[in-house]
Structures are given as structure tokens and as C-alpha cells.
N, C-alpha and C positions, 0 to 999 in steps of 0.2 A: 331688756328694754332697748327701747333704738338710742343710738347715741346723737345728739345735736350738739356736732359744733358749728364754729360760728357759720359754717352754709352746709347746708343737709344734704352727707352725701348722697346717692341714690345707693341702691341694692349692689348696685357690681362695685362702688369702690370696696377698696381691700386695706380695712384699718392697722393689718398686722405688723406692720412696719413701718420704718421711717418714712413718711407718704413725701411725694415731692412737693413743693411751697406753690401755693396758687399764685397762678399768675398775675390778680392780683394785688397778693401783696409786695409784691418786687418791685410794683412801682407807684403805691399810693397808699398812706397812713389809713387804718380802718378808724374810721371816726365812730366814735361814741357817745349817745347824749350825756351829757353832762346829769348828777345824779339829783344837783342843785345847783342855782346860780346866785350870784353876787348881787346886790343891788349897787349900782353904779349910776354916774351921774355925767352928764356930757362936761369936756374940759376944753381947754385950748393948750395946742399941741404948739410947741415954738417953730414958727418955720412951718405951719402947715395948717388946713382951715382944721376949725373944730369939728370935733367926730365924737361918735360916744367911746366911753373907755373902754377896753376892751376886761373880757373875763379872763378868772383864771384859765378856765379850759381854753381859753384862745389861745392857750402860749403852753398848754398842757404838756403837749408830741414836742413843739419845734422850739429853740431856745430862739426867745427873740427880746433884746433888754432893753428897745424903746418900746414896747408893751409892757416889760414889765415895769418900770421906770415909771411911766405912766400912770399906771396902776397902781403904783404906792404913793405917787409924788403929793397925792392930796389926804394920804394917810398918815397925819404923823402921829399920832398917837400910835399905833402900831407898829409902825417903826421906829420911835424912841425907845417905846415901851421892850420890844427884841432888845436894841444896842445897849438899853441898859443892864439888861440881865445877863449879855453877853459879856460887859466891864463889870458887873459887880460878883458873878462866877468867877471870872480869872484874877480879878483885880484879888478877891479876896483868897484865894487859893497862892497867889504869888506873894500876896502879903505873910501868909504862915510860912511858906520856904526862906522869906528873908529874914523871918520872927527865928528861925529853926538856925540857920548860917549866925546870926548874931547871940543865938544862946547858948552855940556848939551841941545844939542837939539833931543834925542834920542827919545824923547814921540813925539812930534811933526813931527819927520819924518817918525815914526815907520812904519807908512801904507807904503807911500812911498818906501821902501824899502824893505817891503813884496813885493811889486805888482810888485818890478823890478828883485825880485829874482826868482819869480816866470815865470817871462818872460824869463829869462836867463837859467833855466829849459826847456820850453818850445821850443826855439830860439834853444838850443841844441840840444832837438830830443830825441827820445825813450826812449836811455838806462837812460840819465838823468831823463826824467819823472817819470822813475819807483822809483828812490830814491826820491823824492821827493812826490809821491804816501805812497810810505813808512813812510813820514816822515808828511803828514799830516793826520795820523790816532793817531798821540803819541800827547794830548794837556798835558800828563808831562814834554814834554822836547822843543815843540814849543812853544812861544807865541802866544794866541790868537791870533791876526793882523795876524803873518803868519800863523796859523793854516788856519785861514778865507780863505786867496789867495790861500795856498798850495791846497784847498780841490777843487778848481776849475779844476785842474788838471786830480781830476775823466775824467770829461766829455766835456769840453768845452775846444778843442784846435782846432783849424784853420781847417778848413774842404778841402780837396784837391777836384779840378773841377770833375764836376759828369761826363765830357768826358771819363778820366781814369778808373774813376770807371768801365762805362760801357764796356771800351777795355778791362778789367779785367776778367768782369762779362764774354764776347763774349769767352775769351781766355778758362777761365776754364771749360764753359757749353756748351760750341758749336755755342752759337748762340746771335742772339741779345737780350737786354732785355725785349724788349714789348713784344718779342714772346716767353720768359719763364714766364715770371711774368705776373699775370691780369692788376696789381697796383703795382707801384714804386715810394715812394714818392719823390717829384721835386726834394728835397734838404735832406743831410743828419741829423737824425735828432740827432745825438749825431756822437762826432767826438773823437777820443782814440788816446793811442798813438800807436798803430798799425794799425788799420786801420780807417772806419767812419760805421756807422749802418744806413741803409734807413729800413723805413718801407713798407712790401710790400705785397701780395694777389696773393696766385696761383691760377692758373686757376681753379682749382677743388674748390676755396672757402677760404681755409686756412691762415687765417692771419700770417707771417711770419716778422721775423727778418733779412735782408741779410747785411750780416758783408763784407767788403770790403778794402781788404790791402792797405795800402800806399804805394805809388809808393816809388820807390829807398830803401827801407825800409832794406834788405838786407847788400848791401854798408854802410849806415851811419851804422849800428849795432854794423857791423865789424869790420870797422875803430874806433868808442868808444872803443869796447871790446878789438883791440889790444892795442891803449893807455894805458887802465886802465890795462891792465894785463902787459903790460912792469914795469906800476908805480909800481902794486903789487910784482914784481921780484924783481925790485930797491930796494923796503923799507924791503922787507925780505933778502934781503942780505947785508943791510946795517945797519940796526935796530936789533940785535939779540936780545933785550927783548920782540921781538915780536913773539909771539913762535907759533902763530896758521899759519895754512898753508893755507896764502892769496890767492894763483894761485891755489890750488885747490876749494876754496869759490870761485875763480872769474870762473872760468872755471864751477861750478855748476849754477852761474849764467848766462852763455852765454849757457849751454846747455838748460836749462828751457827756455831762450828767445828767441833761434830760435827752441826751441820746440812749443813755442806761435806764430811763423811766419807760423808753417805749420797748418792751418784751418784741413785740414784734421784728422793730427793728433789731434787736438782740440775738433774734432766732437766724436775722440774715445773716448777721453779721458772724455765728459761728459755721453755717454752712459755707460763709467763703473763708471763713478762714481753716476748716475742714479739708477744702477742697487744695487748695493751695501749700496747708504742710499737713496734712494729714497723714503722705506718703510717704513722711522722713520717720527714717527709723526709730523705733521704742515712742512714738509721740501720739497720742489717742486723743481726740476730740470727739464729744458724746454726738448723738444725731436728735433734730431736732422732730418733733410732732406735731405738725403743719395743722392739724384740725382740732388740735386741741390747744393751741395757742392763739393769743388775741393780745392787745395791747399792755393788761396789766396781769395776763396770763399767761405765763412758759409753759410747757410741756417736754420735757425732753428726758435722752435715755439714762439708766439708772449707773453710775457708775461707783464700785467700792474701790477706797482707798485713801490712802495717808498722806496727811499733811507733811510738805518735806522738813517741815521743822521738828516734827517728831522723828529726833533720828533713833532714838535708842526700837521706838517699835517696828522703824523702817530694814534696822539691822537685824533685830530677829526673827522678819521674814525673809531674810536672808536677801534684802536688797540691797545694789551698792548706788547710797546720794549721791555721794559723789558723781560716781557716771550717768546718774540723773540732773544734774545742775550742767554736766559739760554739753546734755544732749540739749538742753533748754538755752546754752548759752548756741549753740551752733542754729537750732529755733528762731532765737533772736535777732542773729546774720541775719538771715533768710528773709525773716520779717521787714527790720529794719532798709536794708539795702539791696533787695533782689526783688521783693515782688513791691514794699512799701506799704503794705497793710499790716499794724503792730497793734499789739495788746497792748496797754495803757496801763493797766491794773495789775498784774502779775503779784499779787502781796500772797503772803502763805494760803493763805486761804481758798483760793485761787489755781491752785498748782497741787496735783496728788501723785503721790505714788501708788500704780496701781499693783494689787496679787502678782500679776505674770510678769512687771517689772517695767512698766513703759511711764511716761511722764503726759498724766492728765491735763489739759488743759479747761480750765471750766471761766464761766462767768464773761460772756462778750460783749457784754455791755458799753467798756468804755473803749474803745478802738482809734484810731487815728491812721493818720496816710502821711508816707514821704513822697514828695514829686520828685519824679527821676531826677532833676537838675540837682537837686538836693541830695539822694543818693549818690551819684556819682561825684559829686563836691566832698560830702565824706569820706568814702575810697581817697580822691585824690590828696583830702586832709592830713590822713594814713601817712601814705608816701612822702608827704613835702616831712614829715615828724620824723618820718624813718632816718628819711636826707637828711635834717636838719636843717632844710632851706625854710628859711622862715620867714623869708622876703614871697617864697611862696607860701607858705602858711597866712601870712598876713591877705591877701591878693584871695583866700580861701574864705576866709571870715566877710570877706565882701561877696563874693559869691553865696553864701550862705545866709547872707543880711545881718548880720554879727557888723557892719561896718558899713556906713552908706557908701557911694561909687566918690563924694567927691571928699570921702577922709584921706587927711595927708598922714602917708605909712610911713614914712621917714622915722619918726621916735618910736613908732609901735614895733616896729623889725626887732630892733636890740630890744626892747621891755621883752616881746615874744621868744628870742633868744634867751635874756635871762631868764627867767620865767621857768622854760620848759629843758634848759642843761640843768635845772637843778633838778627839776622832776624827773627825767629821761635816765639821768645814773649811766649805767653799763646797757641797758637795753629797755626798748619799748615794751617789751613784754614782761617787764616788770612793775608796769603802771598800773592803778585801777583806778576808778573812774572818778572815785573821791578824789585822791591826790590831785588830778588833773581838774577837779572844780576848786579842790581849793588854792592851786597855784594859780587861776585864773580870776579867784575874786576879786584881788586886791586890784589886778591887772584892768578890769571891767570898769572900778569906781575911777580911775585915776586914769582911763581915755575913752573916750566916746564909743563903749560897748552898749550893745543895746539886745537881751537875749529875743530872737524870736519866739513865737507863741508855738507854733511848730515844737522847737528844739525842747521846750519846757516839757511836754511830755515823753520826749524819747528821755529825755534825762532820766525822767520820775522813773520810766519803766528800766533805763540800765540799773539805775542804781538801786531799786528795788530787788532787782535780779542778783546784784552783786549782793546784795546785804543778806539773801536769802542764803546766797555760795559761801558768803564769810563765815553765817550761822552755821554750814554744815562743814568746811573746813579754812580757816583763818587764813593760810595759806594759799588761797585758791587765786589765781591771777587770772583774771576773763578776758586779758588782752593776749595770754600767751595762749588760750585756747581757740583766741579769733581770728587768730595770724594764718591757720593754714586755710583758712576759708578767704582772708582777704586773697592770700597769696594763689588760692586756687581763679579765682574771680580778677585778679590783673592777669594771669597768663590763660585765660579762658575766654574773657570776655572782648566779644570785636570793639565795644562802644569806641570812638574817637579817643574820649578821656582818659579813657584808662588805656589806651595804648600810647600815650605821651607819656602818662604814668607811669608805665612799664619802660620806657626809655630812659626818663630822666632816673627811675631806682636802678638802669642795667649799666646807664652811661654815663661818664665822669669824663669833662675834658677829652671829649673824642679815646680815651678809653675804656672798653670792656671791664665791668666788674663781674667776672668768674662769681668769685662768691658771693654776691649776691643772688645768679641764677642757680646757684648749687642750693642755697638757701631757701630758697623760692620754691626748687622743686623736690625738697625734701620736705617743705611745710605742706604743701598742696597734694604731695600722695598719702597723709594722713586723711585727709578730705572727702568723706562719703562717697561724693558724688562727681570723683573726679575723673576725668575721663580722658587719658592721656592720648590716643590716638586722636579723639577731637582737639587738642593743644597743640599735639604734632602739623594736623593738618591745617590749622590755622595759623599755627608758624611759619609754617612752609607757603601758605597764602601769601602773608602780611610780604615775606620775606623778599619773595617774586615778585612783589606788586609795585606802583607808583610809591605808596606810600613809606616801602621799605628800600629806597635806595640809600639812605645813611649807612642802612646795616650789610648791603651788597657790597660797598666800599670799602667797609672794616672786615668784613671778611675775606674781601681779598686780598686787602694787607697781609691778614694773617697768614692766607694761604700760599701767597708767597712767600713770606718770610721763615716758614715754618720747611716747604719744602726747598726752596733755596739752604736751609740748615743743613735737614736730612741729607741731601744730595753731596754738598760739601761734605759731612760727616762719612757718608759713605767712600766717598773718592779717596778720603784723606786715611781711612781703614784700608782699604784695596791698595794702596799704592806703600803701606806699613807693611802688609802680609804677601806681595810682592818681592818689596828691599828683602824682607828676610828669606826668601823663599830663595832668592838669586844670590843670597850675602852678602849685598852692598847695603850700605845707609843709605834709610829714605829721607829724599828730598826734605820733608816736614815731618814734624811726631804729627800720631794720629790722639789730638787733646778733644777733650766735651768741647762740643761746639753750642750746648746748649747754654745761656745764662741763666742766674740765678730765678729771672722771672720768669724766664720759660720754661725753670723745671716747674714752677709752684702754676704756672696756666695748664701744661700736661698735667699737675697732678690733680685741679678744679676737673680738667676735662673727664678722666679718671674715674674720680668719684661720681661724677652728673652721670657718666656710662650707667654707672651702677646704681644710681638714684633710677634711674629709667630701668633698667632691667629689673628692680624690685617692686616696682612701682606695679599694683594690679591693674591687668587689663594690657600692656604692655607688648607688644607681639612686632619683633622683628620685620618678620617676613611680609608685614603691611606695608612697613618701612619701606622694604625693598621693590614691594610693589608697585610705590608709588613713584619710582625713578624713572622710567619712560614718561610719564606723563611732565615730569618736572624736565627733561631734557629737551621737550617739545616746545618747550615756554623761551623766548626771545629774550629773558632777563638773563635763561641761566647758559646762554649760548654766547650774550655778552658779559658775562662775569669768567667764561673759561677762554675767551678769546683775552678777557683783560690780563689774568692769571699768566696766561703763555706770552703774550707781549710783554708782561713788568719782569716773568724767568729769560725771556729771552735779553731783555735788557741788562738785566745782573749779568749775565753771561760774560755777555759782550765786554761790560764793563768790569769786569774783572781781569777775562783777556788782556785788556790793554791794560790792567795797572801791572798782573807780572810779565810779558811780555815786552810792553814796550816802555816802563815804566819801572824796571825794576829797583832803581837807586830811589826811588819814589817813596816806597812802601817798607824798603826793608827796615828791618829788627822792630817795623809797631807795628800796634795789636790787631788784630781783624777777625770778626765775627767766629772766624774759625782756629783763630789761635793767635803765634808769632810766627811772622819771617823767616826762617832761618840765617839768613844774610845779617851783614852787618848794617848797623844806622849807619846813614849817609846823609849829608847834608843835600834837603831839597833845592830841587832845580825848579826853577818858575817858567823855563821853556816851552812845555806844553802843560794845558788844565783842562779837564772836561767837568761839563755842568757836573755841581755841589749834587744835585738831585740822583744824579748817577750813581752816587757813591752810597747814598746816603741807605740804612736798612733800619728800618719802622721797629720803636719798641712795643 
């Protein structure tokens, strides 16, 4: 039979594959009649003339909570009649755990009481399941027993009759299901808290996923979201040590979850994010089915494979979690701070390991966005933690809105100091992301912290991701796995920010820290997608340009300082193996002219040689290629003009301290040894500039 979806293709389209997304839906909600309507009554809106109320399908696609607001404000039976059964579920499920803690029979009902909170989750509907989604990926802050119940919550909630489903299916694609689909399987075979998943077979062959909304799904949403967002008004206008702005976290959360109600938009949102790390290694994103999807209808490709919290089945197909959570965590860079489109949702359920061993990503429903400013204020957050500058850290949280522009930082510095030497230990990458919220709670209530709405979901999704990484090995640190990515991304990236970044991690006090860049480029050649000849050539930019004349100057210190050594050292050899060759005593012993800090910079330099020659990708001969072009450049004609003028200066000044100055200098120490004369008391006759004399540590 012909297929109908939602627009009929003609004879030439070609169903066999992932067909491209009409154009569209890329830029406009497919609207659907509503299947019934509301009877509603005209109101008066505060602030604005009266209008009629609006329906639920009005606010169905887009979250909008002075519609819904509206919509409930003249309902209170409906809505007391929810809040009640929402306090008398928990109130009395909290009343038995206190009943259980005072009659010491806490161990013995523990499960019990898991399995009924768990149902009291469930019993309530979507928006609850997702907190409690949330809350069974953390086994530091659940107990076991209820981690165990909590985690059923992925996949196994009460399936609604496959009648609806298919009135669904008929609503969104035209027609009925045997005549879109080959194969439909009888009953759903996984059931969520938005919709249920059957497995099914297009006509053309294609194994497929078709995802299927919950009826009413809309309504209950609504009715939770205005609840929870009235609670969230109450306790900020009643609570002022509560300084983060709840109604705009909660209002992030009901826009994400009726963003997860529109499939459609769901279907874009995995094609870009498909498109964007689809290419990173071992990571598979399914492909979506453009004509067979519509608003409360998915379509998309069939993928097998294992929850990563079953680890015992993940190991007897011989896959390794662990190097599937590291590939998820480098994912999550990616997401987070290079392109800024991030999964929201990542809870086990969410995340598979597939047969050939690459890390699934499913479910795009809840998604969000970092703005570059925001990206790059992260990175720079990194570094100031790295430093231990906290005066920059603080100056970070204002940038990030963590801190309005007119908070006085003065007591927040040292809090952020103490705070974070106790959390920081021996190294940053020893942190995870709990430690670092809960060294920051207490820090939030006691100075005008306010969390943006933004930040609350990148939180929900690190720390969902860690808790998934704790679950597969306890041990696992997500900071030590993100450092070669940050470190690839400050010495890769041109942005402004992060090359002040990269300055203040290289520069201390107008010195060079070797180890830090030895550090940096031994994190950053672990890095995929690191590409060291683009580093090189961008070093060699920065370094040439306006912007790097700091670093022209210290290098030319060094390079005089270093061959001004050599040369002395050489002299002072040659005039050794001379004396002895003739059989007189030489003038001076030929001693190290090196000091202690210049063996340990040759021996940074040394190793970074060797960091770059192991480093893949890595080719000398580029190097050298690119020396004529760099001698062409008018910076580096004035950095070898500077070099010859500051040797030529040492020269000189040297000349005249042993020559005409010999009672001057003798029996003390100089860069290349002692004297061999006696100490003489100085003469103050003649003095030439301090500057002369002077040789750069």
C-alpha cells in the first residue's frame, strides 16, 4: 500500500533511508487540531485588556507560563485538589521513614520504602519522574535500595493502550498504522515518561524505532509546572538567603520539557547534534525519519545496545565502560564549550553501548545552548583554578552572572581562596564536580550568589555523567580526563580569551613557566583531534605579531642569556685545552657556567623536544620549512638585531671589567665562575651603568 505521511510523497521520492527534513520543518511548528477543546471563560489579565483564556493546545509546542498561569488562575479546585495529593504522597511516605528512624527499623524497611517512593514518582507523572531520573544517576547522595528502584524509572513505567498510540500515529501521518509501517510490534517495548517506543519495519526494509506520546501529557505538565513555579515564587520572596533565581531555573526547566513534548522538534535537534559530534570517534547518533515523524510522532533508526550501567553484560561482550564514559566525557567538552549545543538528559537510559563498541547517544529531547561568552568564561574559570588566582576567579563569576557587575569582591577573594585550597588538594584533577558544588554551597548562602538558569542545566548534565562514570568505576576523575582537551583548546585556540589565558597559565612575574608548557603539551597530545603543526603555526603567528611582543622580549632575554653562557663556556674550555696543550696554567678553571635554574629550563626544553617529537602528526621538516617565511617578517629581523646589539653589549662590558677594571672584579663570582686574582678592595673611580652588568634570571 502507498505510504502517507504527513505530506504525500510523489512516486520518485525514495523512502529507503534517512530522507533529509523538509524544509519546512526547520522553521515552523506543524500545527495540529487539537483533538478536543476546553471550555473557558474570558478573564482579566493584570497589566493588559481582557482577552479570552487561552487553551491547552495553545501553550501545547511552546512553554509559555503567563498562558499557563492564566489558564489555571481561575482553577482552584484543580489545582489544590494536584497540591494536595502531591503533600499527602510525600508527606505520608516521609511520615513512615521517620516512623522507621525512631523504631530502629530503618534497615529492615529500607527497600520498602524505596519501592514506594518510587511509585509516588511515577503515580505523579512526568515532571516528577524526571527528578527522580536525576536523582538515580548520583549513588553519592542515594542510597543503594533507592538508587536500585530509582533507576527503574529509565525505562519501565506503565505502558498506555496501543489503541491511542495508533490514534496518534493515524493523527500525525495520515493514515493508519499497518499501511505506514511493514511490522509494528504488538506491545510497547520500553515505556518513558513521555511517551512508549514500539519496534517497527518500513516498508522499504528498515528497522526503525517509533516513539509515541502520552496521551494528556500536555495538561498534567502544566498543571505540575504551575504548581512548582508558584512554590518557586513563595520561597524566593519569603526565603531571601536564597539568592539564586528559582522562576527563572524553573521556567528553563519547563521550556526544555515542552521542548521534549515536540518530537519534531526532537528529530532536529538530534540531526544537529548528529551532525556536530557525530564524527568523534566510537560516538553513534541514530538518524532521524523525516516522513514518518510529526509532532507527537518519532521515527527514527533502530539501534541495539546496553545500558552503561549494566556493566557485568557490557563486559561479556567484551566491551571496555570505562573507555566508553572517557569517550562520553571528551563528548561532553565538545558539547559543552566548542560548539555549545549539550544534552540535558544524559541519565543511563539515554546512553548505550553498542555490539561494535561505540557510545550511543539517544533521546534529544531536552537540549540547551552555551553562548560563546559563557564558553570561553569557563576555559578562563579553568585557568584562574589552575593559578589559584581567585581575585580572578571571582571577576569569572561575574562574567558568568554567578555575581552582579556592582558586587563588592573584596571578602568573596579569601572565602573563594578558602573554599577552593581545601577542595584543590595536590591537583585540579583530582576534583569532581560534587566536591566542587558542595565546597560551593555553603559559600553561595553566606554572599550574594545567585546560580544562573543556564548553569543549572549544564550542572544536571556534568553531574549526571559523573554519576553514570562513578557507577562504572568509583575512581574515575572527569577533570583528569578534561584537562588534555582544555589544554589542547588554550594552545589551539586563536579566541582573545584564551590567549590571555594561555599567558597568565605560561607567565609568572615576567617569568616563564617551562613546566607548565611541558605540561600543557604532554596533556594536549593525548587529544584526538590535536593537531600540532596547526599549534606550531599559530605560535609562530601569535609570536610575530603585535599582540606577542611580551613574549619577543623574553625571548630575547633568554637568547641572550643563554648564548652569552655557551660562548663563555666555550672560551673558558678552549683556553683549559690550550694551557694544557702548551703546559702553562690557564688563566681561569674551565667551571659549569650553567646555574642550577638553567640546568632544570634545558632540561623543560628537553623534554617539550620530546613531547613534540612524540606527539602524532609532528613533522620537522614543516618546521624548517617555514623558516624563510618567518625571516621575511620585520619582528624577527628586529628581535635578531636586538639579540646582536644586547651580545654585543655584554661583550663590551665585560672587556672593560677585565681589562680595565681588573682590581674591580677579582676573586667574586660571575656568571661563569671566579676570578682567579685576589679580592681587592673596590675603587669607586670609574662605574658604568648597573644595566651593563647586569645578566637576566
Amino acid at each position: 500500500m502507498t505510504v502517507k505521511p504527513i505530506s504525500p510523497p510523489s512516486p520518485e521520492v525514495n523512502l529507503d533511508s534517512r530522507t533529509p527534513m523538509p524544509a519546512e520543518l526547520k522553521t515552523e511548528t506543524i500545527a495540529v487540531p487539537p483533538p478536543e477543546t476546553v471550555e473557558t471563560d474570558a478573564i482579566a489579565v493584570e497589566g493588559s485588556v481582557e482577552e479570552a483564556e487561552p487553551e491547552i493546545d495553545d501553550f501545547a509546542i511552546r512553554y509559555d507560563p503567563i498562558a499557563i498561569a492564566n489558564h489555571y488562575r481561575s482553577r482552584f479546585l484543580e489545582v489544590w485538589g494536584r497540591l494536595l495529593t502531591i503533600i499527602w504522597k510525600f508527606g505520608f511516605w516521609y511520615f513512615k521513614v521517620w516512623s522507621d528512624r525512631k523504631l530502629g527499623q530503618s534497615d529492615r524497611n529500607e527497600r520498602k520504602r524505596a519501592v514506594r517512593l518510587r511509585d509516588i514518582l511515577t503515580e505523579l507523572g512526568p515532571a516528577f519522574i524526571k527528578v527522580g531520573q536525576a536523582l538515580s544517576t548520583r549513588p553519592d547522595l542515594v542510597p543503594p535500595l533507592y538508587l536500585e528502584e530509582l533507576t527503574t524509572l529509565q525505562d519501565q513505567l506503565p505502558p498506555f493502550p496501543n489503541e491511542v498510540a495508533y490514534q496518534f500515529i493515524e493523527e500525525e501521518l495520515g493514515d493508519r498504522p499497518e499501511n505506514i509501517y511493514a511490522e509494528l510490534s504488538p506491545d510497547p517495548l520500553a515505556a518513558a515518561s513521555l511517551g512508549q517506543v514500539y519496534k517497527g519495519k518500513l516498508k522499504t526494509g528498515e528497522t526503525v524505532a517509533v516513539k509515541v506520546q502520552r496521551p494528556g501529557l500536555s495538561e498534567s505538565i502544566a498543571l505540575d509546572i504551575y504548581i512548582l513555579r508558584k512554590l518557586a515564587i513563595w520561597v524566593q520572596n519569603n526565603f531571601k538567603f536564597i539568592r539564586s533565581d528559582l522562576v527563572a531555573i524553573m521556567d528553563e526547566f519547563g521550556s526544555r520539557i515542552y521542548e521534549e513534548m515536540d518530537y519534531s522538534h526532537e528529530g532536529r535537534n538530534a540531526e544537529r547534534f548528529r551532525e556536530l559530534y557525530g564524527h568523534i570517534k566510537d560516538i553513534y547518533v541514530p538518524g532521524i525519519y523525516w516522513d514518518y515523524t510529526g509532532r507527537r510522532v518519532l521515527t527514527m533508526e533502530w539501534v541495539t545496545g546496553t545500558k552503561l550501567t549494566n556493566l557485568e553484560e557490557i563486559a561479556a561482550k567484551g566491551i571496555d565502560a570505562r573507555y566508553l564514559i572517557e569517550v562520553g566525557v571528551q563528548c561532553s567538552l565538545r558539547q559543552l564549550l566548542e560548539h555549545g549545543f549539550f544534552h540535558a538528559d544524559p541519565h543511563p537510559g539515554n546512553l548505550l553501548a553498542s555490539p561494535d563498541g561505540k557510545l550511543v547517544y539517544l533521546d534529544f529531547g531536552m537540549m540547551s545552548e552555551v553562548k560563546p561568552y559563557q564558553r570561553y568564561g569557563l576555559l578562563e574559570a579553568v585557568v584562574h583554578l589552575v593559578n589559584r588566582d581567585f581575585e580572578g576567579l571571582a571577576h569569572d563569576y561575574v562574567k558568568l552572572e554567578f555575581l552582579s557587575p556592582d558586587t563588592d569582591l573584596t571578602p568573596i577573594i579569601p572565602a573563594l581562596a578558602s573554599v577552593f585550597n581545601d577542595a584543590l588538594g595536590a591537583s585540579v584533577a583530582e576534583l569532581n564536580f560534587k566536591s566542587i558544588t558542595d565546597q560551593l554551597s555553603a559559600l553561595m548562602y553566606e554572599y550574594p550568589f545567585r546560580v544562573p538558569a543556564y548553569y543549572a542545566l549544564i550542572i544536571r548534565s556534568l553531574v549526571t555523567l559523573e554519576g553514570i562514570a562513578i557507577n562504572v568505576d568509583p575512581n574515575f576523575k572527569v577533570l583528569s580526563k578534561a584537562y588534555p582537551y582544555v589544554a589542547k583548546r588554550l594552545l589551539s585556540d586563536p579566541a582573545p580569551q584564551l590567549r590571555t589565558s594561555l599567558r597568565l597559565l605560561l607567565f609568572k612575574e615576567g617569568t616563564f613557566r617551562w613546566n607548565r608548557l611541558e605540561n600543557l603539551l604532554k596533556n594536549a597530545k593525548n587529544s584526538d583531534d590535536y593537531d600540532i603543526n596547526q599549534v606550531l603555526d599559530q605560535t609562530l603567528d601569535f609570536i610575530f605579531s603585535e599582540r606577542g611582543e611580551f613574549i619577543r622580549e623574553y625571548l630575547a632575554r633568554e637568547l641572550v642569556n643563554n648564548i652569552d653562557l655557551a660562548s663563555q663556556n666555550a672560551i673558558a674550555k678552549a683556553q683549559q685545552k690550550v694551557a694544557e696543550w702548551m703546559g702553562v696554567k690557564a688563566p681561569r678553571p674551565a667551571v659549569e657556567t650553567m646555574s642550577e635554574g638553567d640546568r632544570q629550563r634545558m632540561e623543560h626544553i628537553r623534554r617539550i623536544l620530546a613531547i613534540l617529537q612524540e606527539t602524532k602528526g609532528f613533522d620537522p621538516i614543516l618546521l624548517v620549512q617555514r623558516v624563510p617565511n618567518l625571516l621575511a617578517k620585520p619582528e624577527v629581523r628586529d628581535l635578531s638585531q636586538q639579540v646582536a646589539g644586547d651580545l654585543a653589549g655584554r661583550a663590551v662590558a665585560r672587556l672593560i671589567r677585565e681589562v680595565l677594571l681588573p682590581e674591580e672584579t677579582a676573586g667574586k663570582p660571575t656568571r661563569n665562575g671566579y676570578s682567579s686574582r685576589p679580592e681587592l678592595k673596590p675603587s669607586p673611580r670609574l662605574s658604568l651603568p648597573a644595566a651593563a652588568f647586569r645578566v637576566e634570571e
